[in-house]
N, C-alpha and C positions, 0 to 999 in steps of 0.2 A: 373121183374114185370114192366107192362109198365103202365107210370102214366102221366098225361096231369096237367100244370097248364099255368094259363094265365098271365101272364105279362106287366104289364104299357109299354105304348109304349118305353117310353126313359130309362127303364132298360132292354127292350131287343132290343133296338139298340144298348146299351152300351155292351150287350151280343155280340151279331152280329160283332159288332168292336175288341170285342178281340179275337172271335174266328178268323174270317178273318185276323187280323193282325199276328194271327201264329198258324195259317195252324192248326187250332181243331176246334173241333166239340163241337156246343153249349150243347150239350149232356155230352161230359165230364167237363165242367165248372162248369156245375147243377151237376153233380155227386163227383165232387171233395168240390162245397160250402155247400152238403148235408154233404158227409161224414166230412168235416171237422168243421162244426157248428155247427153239429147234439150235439156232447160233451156240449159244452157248453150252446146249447139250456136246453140241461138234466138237467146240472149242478143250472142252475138259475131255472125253473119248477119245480123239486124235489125238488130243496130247499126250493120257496118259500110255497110248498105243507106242507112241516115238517115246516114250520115259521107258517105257520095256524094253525098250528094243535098245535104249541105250544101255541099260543096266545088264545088259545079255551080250553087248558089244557088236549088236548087229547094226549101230546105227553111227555114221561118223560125226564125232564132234571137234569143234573149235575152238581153241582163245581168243579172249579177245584181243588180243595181240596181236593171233594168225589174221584175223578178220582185219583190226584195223591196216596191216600192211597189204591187204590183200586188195584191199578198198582205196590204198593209196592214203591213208587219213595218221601216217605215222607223223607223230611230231617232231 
């Protein structure tokens, strides 16, 4: 899928420079900072999506209490 974004000048000179300094293509820099951001972009978004929803009381939560006996892990 081909996707355009723009770039501040002086992050895509900094693009530019590292491609140039070894021999890639600014195309796999952006594919490699997608794929491996992407996780963690998820990670903090989802999360803070389910922190909303818990602070709005749309979302059930547990102790870990409830969880260890639930789990069978009571001592």
């Amino acid at each position: 899928m081909a996707t355009s974004i723009r770039l501040d000048p002086e992050t895509e000179q900094r693009l530019d420079y590292l491609a140039t300094q070894t021999s890639r293509t600014k195309a796999y820099y952006l594919r490699e900072l997608i794929a491996n951001g992407l996780a963690d972009m998820e990670d903090y978004y989802l999360a803070h999506t389910t922190m909303e929803r818990v602070r709005k009381g749309e979302e059930k939560v547990y102790s870990t209490q409830q969880v260890k006996a639930d789990l069978g892990l009571d001592d």
